[in-house]
N, C-alpha and C positions, 0 to 999 in steps of 0.2 A: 244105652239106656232104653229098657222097652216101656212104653205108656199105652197104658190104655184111657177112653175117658169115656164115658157112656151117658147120656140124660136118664134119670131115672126119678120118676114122680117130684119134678119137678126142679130139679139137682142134677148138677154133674158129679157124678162121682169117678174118679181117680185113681187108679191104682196104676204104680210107679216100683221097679225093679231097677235099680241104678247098678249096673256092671263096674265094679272098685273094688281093688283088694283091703284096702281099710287098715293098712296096717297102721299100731298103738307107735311103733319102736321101739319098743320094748323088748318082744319077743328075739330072740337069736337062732339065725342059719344054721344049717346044717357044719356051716365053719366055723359053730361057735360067737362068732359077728352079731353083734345087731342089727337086727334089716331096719332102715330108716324108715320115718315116720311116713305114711302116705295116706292121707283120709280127707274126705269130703266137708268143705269148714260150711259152705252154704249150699241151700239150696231154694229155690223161687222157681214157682210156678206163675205166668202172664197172661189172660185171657182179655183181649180187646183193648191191649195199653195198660189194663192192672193189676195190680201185685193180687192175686187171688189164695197163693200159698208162701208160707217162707219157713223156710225151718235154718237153725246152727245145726250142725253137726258136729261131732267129736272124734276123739280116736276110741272112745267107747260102743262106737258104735260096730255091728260084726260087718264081716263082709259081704258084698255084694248087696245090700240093704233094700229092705221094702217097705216101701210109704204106701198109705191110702189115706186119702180127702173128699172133700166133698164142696162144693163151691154153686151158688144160685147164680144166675143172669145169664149163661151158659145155653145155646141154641144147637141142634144138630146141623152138623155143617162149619162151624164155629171151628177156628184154629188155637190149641193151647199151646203156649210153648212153654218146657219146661228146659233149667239149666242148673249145670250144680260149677262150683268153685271148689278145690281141693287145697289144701296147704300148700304146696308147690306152686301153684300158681296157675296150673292147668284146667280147661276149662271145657265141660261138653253141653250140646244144646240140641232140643230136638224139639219140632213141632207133630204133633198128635191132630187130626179133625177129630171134632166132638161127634160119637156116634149117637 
């Protein structure tokens, strides 16, 4: 997951590229097969103890997926952590300093 997070006129603003292939399970392999479902069901952003972002995600969503937000109270210096949950059960987390 690459984040970036930046203070700008008084906002954090956010921009988030989550590395997932997103698959619906729908789609079928080159063997004909269904490739099973694989996609991002949450995702939350936490800055200083609180939930500052939260999105569902679906299998409608494409791969590799890009989010942007924006969030007040936010300091340069300031640690965001963002984490997504996938239908699997798999789980990535990353913290970003606020520039």
């Amino acid at each position: 997951m690459k984040v970036k997070a930046k203070v700008k006129k008084g906002a954090v603003v956010v921009k988030l590229l989550a590395k997932h292939p997103m698959e619906t399970g729908r789609r079928k392999g080159k063997d004909g097969k269904l490739i099973p479902g694989h996609y991002i069901t949450e995702l939350e952003g936490v800055h200083n103890g609180e939930r500052v972002f939260q999105a569902e995600l679906g299998p409608a969503v494409s791969k590799d997926p890009y989010l942007a937000f924006s969030f007040t109270g936010g300091n340069t210096g300031d640690t965001l952590t963002m984490s997504w949950l996938d239908n699997t059960g798999e789980t990535k987390s990353t913290d970003v300093a606020i520039r």
